[in-house]
PDB file of N, H, CA, C and O in Angstrom:
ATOM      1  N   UNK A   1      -9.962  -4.971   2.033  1.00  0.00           N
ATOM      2  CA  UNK A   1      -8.748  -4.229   1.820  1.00  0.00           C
ATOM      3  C   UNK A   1      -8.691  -3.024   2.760  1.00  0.00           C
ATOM      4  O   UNK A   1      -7.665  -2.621   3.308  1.00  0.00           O
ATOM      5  N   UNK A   2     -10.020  -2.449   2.893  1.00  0.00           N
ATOM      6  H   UNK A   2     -10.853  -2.776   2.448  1.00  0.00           H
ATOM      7  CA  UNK A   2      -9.745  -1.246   3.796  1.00  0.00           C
ATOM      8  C   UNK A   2      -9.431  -1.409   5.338  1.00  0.00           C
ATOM      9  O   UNK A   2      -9.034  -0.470   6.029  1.00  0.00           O
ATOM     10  N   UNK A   3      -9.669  -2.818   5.857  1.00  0.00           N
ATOM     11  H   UNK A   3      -9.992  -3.580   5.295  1.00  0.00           H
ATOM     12  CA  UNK A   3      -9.961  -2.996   7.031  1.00  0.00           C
ATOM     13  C   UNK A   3      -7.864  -3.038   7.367  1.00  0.00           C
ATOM     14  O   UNK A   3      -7.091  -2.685   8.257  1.00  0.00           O
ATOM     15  N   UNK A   4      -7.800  -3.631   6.145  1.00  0.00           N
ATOM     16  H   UNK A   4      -8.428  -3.918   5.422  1.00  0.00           H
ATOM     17  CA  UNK A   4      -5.928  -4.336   6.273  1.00  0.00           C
ATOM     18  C   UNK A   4      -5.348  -3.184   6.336  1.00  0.00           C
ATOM     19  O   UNK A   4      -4.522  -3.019   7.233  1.00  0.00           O
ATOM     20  N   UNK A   5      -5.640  -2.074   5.379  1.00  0.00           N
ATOM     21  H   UNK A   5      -6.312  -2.209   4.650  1.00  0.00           H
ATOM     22  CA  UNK A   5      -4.837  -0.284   5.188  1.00  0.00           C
ATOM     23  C   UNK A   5      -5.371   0.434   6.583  1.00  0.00           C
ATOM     24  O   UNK A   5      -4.654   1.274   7.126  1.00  0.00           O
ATOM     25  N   UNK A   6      -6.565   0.097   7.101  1.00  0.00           N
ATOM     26  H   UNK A   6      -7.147  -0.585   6.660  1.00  0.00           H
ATOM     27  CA  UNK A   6      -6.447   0.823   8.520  1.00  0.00           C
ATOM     28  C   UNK A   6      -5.669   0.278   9.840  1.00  0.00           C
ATOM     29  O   UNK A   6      -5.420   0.883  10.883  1.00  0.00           O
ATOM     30  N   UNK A   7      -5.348  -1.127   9.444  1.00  0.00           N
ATOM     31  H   UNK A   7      -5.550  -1.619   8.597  1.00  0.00           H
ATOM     32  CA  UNK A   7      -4.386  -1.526  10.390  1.00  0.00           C
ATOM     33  C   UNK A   7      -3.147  -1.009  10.331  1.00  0.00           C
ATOM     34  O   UNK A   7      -2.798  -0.208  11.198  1.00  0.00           O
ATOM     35  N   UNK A   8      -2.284  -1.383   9.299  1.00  0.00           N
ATOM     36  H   UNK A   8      -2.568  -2.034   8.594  1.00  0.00           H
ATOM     37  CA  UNK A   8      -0.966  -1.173   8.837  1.00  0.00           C
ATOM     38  C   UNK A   8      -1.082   0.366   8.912  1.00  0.00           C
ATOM     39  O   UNK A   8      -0.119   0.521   9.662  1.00  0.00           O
ATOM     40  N   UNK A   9      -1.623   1.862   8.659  1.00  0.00           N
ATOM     41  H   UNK A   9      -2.406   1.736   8.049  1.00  0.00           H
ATOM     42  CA  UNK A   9      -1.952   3.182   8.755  1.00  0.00           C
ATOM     43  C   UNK A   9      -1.612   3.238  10.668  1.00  0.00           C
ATOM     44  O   UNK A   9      -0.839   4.075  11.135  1.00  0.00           O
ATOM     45  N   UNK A  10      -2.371   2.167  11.576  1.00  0.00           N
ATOM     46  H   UNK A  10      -2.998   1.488  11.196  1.00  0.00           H
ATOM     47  CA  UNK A  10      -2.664   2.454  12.789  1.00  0.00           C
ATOM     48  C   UNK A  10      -1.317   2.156  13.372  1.00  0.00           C
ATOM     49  O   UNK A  10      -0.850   2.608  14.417  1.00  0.00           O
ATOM     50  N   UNK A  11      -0.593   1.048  12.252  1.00  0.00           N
ATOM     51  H   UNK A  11      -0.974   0.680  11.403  1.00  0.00           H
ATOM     52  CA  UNK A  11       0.524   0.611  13.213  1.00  0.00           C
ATOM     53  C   UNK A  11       1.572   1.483  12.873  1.00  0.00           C
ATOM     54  O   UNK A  11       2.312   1.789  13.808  1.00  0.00           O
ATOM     55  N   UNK A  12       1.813   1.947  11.801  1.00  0.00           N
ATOM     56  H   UNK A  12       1.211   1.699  11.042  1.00  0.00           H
ATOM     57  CA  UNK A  12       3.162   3.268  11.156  1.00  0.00           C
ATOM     58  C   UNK A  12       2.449   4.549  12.228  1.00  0.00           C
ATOM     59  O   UNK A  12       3.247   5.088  12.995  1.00  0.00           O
ATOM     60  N   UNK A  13       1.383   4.887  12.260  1.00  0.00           N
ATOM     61  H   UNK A  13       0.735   4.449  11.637  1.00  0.00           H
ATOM     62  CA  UNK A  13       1.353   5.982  13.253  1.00  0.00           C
ATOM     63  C   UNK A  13       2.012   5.811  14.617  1.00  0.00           C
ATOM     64  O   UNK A  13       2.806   6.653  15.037  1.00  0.00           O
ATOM     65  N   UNK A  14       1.608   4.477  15.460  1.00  0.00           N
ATOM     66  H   UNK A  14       0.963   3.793  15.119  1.00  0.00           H
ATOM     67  CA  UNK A  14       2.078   4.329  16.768  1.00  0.00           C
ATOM     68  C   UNK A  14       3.660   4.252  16.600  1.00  0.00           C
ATOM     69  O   UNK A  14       4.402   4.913  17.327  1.00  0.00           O
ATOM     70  N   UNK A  15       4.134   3.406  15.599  1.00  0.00           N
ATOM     71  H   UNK A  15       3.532   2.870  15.009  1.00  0.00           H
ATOM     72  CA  UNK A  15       5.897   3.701  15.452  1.00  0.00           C
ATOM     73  C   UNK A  15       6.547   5.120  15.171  1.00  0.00           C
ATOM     74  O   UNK A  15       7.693   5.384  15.535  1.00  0.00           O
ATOM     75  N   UNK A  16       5.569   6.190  14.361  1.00  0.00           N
ATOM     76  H   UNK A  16       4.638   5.976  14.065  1.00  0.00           H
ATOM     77  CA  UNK A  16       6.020   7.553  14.622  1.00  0.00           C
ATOM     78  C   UNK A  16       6.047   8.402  15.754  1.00  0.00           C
ATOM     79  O   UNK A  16       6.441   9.558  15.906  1.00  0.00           O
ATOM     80  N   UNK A  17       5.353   7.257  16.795  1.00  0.00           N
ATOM     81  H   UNK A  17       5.033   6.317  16.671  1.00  0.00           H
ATOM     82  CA  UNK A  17       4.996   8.477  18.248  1.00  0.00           C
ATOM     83  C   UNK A  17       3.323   8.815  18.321  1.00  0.00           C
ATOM     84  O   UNK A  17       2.879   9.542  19.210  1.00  0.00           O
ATOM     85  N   UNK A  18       2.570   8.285  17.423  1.00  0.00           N
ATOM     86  H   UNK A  18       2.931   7.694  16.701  1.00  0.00           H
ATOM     87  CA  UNK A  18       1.461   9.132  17.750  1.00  0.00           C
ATOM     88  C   UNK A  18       1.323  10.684  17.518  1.00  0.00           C
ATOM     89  O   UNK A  18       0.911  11.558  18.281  1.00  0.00           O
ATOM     90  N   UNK A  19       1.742  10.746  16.376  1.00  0.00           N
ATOM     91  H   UNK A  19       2.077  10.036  15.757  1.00  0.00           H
ATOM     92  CA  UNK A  19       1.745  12.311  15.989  1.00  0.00           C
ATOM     93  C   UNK A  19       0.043  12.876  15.771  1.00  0.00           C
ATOM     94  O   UNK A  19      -0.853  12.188  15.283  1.00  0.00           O
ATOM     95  N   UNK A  20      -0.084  14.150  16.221  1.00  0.00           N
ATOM     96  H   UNK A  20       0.644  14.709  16.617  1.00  0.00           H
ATOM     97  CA  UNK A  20      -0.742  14.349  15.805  1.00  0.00           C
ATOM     98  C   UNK A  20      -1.740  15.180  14.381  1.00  0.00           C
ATOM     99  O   UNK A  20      -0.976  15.984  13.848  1.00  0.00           O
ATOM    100  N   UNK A  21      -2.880  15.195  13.806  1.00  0.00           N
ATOM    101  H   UNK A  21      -3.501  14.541  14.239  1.00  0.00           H
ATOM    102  CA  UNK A  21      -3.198  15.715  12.900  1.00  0.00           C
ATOM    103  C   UNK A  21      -2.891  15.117  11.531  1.00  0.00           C
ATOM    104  O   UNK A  21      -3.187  15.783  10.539  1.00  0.00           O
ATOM    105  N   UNK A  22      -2.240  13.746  11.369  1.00  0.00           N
ATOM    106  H   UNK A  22      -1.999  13.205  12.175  1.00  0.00           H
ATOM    107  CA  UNK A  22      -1.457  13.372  10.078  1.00  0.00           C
ATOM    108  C   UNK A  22      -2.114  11.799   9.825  1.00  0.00           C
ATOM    109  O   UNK A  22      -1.722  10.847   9.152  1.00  0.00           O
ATOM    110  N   UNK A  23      -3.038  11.965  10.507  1.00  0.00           N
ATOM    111  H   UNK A  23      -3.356  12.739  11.054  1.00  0.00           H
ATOM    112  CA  UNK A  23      -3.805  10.630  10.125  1.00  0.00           C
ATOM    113  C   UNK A  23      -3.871  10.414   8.328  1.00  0.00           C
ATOM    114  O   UNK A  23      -3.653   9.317   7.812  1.00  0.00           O
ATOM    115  N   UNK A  24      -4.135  11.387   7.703  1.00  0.00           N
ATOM    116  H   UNK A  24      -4.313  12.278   8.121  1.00  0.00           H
ATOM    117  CA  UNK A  24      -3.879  11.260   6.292  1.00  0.00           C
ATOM    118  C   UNK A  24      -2.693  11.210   5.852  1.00  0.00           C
ATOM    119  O   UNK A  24      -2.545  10.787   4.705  1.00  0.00           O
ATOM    120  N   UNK A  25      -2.130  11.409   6.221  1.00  0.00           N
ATOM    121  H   UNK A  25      -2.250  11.753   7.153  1.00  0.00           H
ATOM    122  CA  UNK A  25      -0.830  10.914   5.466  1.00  0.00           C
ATOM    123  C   UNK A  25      -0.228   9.211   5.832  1.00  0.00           C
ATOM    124  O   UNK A  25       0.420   8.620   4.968  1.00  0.00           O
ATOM    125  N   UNK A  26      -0.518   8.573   7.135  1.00  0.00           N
ATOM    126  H   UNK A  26      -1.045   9.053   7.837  1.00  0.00           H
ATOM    127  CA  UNK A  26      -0.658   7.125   7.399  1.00  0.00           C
ATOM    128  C   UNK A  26      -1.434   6.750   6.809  1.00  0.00           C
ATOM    129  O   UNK A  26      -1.484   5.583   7.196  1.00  0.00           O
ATOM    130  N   UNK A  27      -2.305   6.880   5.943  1.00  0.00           N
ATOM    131  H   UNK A  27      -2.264   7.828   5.628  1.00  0.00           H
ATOM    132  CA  UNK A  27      -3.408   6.242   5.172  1.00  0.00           C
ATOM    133  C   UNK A  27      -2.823   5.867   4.058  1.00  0.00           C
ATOM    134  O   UNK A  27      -2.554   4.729   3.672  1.00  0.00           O
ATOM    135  N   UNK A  28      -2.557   7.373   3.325  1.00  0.00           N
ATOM    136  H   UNK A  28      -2.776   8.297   3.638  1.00  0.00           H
ATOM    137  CA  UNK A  28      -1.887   7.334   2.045  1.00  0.00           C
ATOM    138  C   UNK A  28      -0.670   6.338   2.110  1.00  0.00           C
ATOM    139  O   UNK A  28      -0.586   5.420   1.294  1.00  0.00           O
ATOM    140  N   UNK A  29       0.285   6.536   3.105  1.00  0.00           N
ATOM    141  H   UNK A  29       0.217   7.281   3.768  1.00  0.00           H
ATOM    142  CA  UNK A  29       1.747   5.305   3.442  1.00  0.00           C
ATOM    143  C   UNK A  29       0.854   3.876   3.219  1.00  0.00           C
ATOM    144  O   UNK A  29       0.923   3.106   2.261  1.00  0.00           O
ATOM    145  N   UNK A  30       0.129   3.796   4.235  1.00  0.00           N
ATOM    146  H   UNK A  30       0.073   4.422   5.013  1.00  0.00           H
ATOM    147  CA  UNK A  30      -0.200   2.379   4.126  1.00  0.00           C
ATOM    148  C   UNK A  30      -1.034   2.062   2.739  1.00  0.00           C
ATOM    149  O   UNK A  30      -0.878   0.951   2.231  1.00  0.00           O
ATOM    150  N   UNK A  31      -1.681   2.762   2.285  1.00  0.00           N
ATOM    151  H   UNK A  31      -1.807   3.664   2.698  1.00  0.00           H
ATOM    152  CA  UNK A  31      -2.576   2.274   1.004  1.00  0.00           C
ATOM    153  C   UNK A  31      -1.264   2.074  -0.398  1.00  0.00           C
ATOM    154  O   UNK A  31      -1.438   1.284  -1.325  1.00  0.00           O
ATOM    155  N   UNK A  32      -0.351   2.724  -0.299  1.00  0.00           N
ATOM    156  H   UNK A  32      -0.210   3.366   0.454  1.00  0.00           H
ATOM    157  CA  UNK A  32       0.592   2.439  -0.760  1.00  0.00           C
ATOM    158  C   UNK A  32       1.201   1.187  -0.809  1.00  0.00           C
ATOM    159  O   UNK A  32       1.388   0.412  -1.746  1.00  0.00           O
ATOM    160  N   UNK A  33       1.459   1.137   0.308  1.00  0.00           N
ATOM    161  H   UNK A  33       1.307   1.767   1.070  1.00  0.00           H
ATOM    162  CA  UNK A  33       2.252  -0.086   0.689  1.00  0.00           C
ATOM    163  C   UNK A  33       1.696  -1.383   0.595  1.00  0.00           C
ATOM    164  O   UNK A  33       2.105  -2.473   0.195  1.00  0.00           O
ATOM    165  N   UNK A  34       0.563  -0.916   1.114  1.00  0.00           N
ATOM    166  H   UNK A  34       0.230  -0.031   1.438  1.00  0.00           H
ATOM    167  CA  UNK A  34      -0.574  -2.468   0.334  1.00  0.00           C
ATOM    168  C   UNK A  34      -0.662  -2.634  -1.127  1.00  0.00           C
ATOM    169  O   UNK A  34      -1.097  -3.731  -1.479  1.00  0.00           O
ATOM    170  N   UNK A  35      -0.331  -1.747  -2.122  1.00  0.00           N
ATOM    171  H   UNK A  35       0.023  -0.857  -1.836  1.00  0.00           H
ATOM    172  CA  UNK A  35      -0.599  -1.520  -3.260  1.00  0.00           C
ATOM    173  C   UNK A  35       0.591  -2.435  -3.552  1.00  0.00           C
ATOM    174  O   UNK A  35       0.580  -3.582  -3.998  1.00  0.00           O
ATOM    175  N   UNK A  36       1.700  -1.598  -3.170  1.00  0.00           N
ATOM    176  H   UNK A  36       1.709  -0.666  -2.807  1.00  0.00           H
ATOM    177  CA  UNK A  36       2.942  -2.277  -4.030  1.00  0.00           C
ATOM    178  C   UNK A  36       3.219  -3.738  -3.603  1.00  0.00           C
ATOM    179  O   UNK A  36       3.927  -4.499  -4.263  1.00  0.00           O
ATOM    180  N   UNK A  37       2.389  -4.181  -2.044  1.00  0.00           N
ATOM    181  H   UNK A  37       1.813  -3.563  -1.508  1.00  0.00           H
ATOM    182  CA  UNK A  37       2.786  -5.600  -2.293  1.00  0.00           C
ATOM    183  C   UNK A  37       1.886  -6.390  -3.076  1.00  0.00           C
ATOM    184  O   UNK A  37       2.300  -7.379  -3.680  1.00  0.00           O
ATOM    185  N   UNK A  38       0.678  -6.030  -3.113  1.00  0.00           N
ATOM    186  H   UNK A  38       0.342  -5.226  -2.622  1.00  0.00           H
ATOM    187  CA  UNK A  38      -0.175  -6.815  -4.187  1.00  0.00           C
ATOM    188  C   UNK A  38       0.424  -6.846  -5.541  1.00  0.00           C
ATOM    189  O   UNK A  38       0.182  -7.858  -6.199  1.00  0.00           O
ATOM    190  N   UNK A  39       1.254  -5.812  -6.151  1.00  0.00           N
ATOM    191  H   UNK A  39       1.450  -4.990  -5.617  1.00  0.00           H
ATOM    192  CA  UNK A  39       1.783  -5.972  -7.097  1.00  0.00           C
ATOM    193  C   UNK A  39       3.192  -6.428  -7.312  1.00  0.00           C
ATOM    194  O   UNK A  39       3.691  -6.726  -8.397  1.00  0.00           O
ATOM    195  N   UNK A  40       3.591  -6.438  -6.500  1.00  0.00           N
ATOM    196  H   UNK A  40       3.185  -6.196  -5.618  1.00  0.00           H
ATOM    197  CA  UNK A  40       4.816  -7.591  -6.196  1.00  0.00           C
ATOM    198  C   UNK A  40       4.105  -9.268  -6.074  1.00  0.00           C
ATOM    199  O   UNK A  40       4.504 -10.076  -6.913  1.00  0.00           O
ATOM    200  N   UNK A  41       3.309  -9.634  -5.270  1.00  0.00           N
ATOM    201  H   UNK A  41       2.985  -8.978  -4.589  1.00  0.00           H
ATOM    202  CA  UNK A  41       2.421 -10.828  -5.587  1.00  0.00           C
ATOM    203  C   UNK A  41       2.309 -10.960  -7.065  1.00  0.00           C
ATOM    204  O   UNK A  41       3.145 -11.582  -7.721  1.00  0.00           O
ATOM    205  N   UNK A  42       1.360 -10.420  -7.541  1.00  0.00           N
ATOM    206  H   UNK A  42       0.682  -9.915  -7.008  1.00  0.00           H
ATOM    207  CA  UNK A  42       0.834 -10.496  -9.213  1.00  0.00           C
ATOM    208  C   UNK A  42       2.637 -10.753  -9.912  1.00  0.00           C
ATOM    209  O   UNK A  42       2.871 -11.765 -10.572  1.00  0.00           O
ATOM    210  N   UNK A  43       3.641  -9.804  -9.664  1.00  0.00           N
ATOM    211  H   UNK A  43       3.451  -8.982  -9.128  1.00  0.00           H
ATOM    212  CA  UNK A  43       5.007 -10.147 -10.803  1.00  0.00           C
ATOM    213  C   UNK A  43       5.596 -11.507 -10.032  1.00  0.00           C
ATOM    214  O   UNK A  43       6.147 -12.461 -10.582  1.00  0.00           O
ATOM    215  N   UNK A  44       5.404 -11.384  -9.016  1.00  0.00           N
ATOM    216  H   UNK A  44       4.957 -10.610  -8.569  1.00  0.00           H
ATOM    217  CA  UNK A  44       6.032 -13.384  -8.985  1.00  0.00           C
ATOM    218  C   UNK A  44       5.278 -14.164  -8.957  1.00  0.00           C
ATOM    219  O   UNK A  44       5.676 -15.306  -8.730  1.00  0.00           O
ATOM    220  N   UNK A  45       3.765 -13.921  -9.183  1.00  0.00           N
ATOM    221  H   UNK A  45       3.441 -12.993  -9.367  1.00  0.00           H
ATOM    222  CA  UNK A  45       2.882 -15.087 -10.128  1.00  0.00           C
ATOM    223  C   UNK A  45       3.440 -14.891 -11.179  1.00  0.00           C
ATOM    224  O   UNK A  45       4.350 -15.720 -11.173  1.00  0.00           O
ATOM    225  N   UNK A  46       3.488 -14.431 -11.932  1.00  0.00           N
ATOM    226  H   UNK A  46       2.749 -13.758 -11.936  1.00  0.00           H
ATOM    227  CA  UNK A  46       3.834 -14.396 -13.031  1.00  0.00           C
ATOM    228  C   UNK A  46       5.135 -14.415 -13.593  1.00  0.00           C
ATOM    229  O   UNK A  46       5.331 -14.206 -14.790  1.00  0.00           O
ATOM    230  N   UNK A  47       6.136 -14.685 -12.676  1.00  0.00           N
ATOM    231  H   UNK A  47       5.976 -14.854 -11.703  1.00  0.00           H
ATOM    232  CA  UNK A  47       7.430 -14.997 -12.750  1.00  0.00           C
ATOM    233  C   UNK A  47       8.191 -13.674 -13.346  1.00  0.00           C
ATOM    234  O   UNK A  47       9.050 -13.757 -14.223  1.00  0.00           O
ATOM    235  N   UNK A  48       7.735 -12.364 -12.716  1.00  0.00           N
ATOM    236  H   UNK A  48       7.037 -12.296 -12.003  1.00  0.00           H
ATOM    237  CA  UNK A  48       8.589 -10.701 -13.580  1.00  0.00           C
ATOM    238  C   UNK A  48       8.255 -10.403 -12.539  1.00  0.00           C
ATOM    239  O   UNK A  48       7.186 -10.496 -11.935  1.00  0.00           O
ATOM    240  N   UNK A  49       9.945  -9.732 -12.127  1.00  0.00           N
ATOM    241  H   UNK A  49      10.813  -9.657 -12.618  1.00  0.00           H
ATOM    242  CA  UNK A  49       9.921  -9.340 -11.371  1.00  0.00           C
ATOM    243  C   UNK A  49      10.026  -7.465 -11.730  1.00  0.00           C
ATOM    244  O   UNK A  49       9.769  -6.472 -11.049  1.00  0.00           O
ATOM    245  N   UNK A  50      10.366  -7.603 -12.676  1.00  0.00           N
ATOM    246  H   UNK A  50      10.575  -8.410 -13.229  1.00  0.00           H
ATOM    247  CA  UNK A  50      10.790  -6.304 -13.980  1.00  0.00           C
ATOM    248  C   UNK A  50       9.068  -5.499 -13.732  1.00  0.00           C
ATOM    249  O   UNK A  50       8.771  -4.351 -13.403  1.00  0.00           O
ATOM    250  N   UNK A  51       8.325  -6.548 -14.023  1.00  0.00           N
ATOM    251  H   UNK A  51       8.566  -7.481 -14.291  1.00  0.00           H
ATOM    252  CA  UNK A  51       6.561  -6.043 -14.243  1.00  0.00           C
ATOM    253  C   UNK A  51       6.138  -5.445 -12.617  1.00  0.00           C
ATOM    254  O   UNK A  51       4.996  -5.010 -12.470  1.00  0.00           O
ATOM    255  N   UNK A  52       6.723  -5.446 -11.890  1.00  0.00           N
ATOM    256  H   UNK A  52       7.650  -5.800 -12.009  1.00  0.00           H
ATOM    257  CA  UNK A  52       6.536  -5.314 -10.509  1.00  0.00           C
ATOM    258  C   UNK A  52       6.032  -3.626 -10.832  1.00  0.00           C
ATOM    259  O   UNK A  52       4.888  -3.382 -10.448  1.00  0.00           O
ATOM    260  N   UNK A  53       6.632  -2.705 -11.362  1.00  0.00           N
ATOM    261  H   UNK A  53       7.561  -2.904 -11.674  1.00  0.00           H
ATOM    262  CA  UNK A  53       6.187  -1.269 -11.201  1.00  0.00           C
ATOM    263  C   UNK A  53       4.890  -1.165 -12.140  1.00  0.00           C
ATOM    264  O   UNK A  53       3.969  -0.484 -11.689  1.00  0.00           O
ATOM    265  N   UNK A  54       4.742  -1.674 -13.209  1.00  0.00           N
ATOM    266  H   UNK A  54       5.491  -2.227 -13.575  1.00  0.00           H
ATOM    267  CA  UNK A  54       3.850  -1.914 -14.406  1.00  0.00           C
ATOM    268  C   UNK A  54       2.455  -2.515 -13.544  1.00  0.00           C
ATOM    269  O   UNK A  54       1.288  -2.278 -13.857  1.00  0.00           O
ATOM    270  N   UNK A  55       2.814  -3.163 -12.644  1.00  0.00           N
ATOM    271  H   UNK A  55       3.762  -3.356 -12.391  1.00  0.00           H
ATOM    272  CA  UNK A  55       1.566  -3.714 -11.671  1.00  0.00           C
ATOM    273  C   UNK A  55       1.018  -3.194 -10.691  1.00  0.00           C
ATOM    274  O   UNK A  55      -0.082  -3.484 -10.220  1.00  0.00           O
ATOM    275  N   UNK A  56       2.203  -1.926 -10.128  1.00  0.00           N
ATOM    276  H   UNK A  56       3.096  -1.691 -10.511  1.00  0.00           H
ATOM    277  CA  UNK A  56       1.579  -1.409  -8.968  1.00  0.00           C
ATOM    278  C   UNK A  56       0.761  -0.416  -9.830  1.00  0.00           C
ATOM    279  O   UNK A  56      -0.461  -0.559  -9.871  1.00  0.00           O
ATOM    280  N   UNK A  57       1.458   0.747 -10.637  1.00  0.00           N
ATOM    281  H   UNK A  57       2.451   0.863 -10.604  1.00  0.00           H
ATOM    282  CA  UNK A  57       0.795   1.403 -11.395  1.00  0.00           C
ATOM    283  C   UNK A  57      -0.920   1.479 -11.855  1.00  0.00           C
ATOM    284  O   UNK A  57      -1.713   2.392 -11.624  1.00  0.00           O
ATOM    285  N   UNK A  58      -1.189  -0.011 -12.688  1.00  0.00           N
ATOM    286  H   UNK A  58      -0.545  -0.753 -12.876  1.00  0.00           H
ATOM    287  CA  UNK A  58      -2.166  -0.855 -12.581  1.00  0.00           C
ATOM    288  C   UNK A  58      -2.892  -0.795 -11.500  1.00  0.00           C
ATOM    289  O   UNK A  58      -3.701   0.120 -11.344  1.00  0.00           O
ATOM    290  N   UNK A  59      -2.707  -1.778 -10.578  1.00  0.00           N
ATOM    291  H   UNK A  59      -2.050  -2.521 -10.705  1.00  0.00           H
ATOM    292  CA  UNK A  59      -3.078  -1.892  -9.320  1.00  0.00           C
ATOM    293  C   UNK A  59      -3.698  -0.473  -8.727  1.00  0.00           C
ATOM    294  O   UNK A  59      -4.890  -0.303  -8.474  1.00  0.00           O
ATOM    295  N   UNK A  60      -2.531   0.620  -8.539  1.00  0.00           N
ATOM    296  H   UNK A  60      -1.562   0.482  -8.745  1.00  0.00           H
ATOM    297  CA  UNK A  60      -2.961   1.849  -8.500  1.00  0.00           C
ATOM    298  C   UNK A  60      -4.383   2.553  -9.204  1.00  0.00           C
ATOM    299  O   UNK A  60      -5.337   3.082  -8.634  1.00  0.00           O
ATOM    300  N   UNK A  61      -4.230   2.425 -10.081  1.00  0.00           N
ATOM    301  H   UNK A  61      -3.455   1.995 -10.545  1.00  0.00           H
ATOM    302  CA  UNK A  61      -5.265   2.662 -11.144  1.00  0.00           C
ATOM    303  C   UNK A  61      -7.007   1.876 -10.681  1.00  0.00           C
ATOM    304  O   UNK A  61      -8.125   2.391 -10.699  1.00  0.00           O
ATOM    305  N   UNK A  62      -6.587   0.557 -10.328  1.00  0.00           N
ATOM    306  H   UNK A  62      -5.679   0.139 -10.314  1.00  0.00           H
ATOM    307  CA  UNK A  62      -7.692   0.354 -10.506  1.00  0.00           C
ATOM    308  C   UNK A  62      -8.319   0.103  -8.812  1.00  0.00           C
ATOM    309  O   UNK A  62      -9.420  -0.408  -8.603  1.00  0.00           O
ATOM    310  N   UNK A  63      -7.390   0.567  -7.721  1.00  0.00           N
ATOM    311  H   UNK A  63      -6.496   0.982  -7.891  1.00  0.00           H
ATOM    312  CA  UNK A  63      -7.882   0.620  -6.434  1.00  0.00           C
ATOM    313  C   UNK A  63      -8.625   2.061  -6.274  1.00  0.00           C
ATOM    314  O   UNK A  63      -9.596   2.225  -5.536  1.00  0.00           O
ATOM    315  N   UNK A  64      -7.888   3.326  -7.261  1.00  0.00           N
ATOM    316  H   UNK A  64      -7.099   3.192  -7.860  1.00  0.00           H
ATOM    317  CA  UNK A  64      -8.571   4.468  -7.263  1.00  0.00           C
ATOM    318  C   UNK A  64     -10.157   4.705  -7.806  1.00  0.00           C
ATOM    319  O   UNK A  64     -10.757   5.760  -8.011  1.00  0.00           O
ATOM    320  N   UNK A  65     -10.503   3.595  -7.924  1.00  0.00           N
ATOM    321  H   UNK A  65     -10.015   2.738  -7.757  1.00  0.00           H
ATOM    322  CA  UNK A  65     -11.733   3.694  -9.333  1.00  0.00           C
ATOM    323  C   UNK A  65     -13.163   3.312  -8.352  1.00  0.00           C
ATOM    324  O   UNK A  65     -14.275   3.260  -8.876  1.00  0.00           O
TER     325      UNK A  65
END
């Protein structure tokens, strides 16, 4: 997972210009964004699309741990 959030982090930086000093904040975007699609996956396994925030949340929870 970390290898996928340092890609997607590397590629939103080069589309901002290469800013500098904000490498943390492309981290946080992308770890996000990986978050909410894994939990978009999990609600259309499961056919809810409603459960989609209930999963990232989750998801959230248990990538922080």
């Amino acid at each position: 997972m970390e290898q996928v959030v340092c890609k997607r982090a590397y590629a939103l930086w080069e589309q901002e210009g290469r800013p500098d000093g904000r490498a943390e904040e492309f981290w946080h975007r992308a770890l996000e964004q990986h978050i909410r699609g894994c939990a978009y996956v999990l609600g259309q396994q499961e056919g809810s699309q409603d459960g989609a925030d209930e999963d990232w949340h989750q998801n959230r929870e248990f990538q922080s741990q």
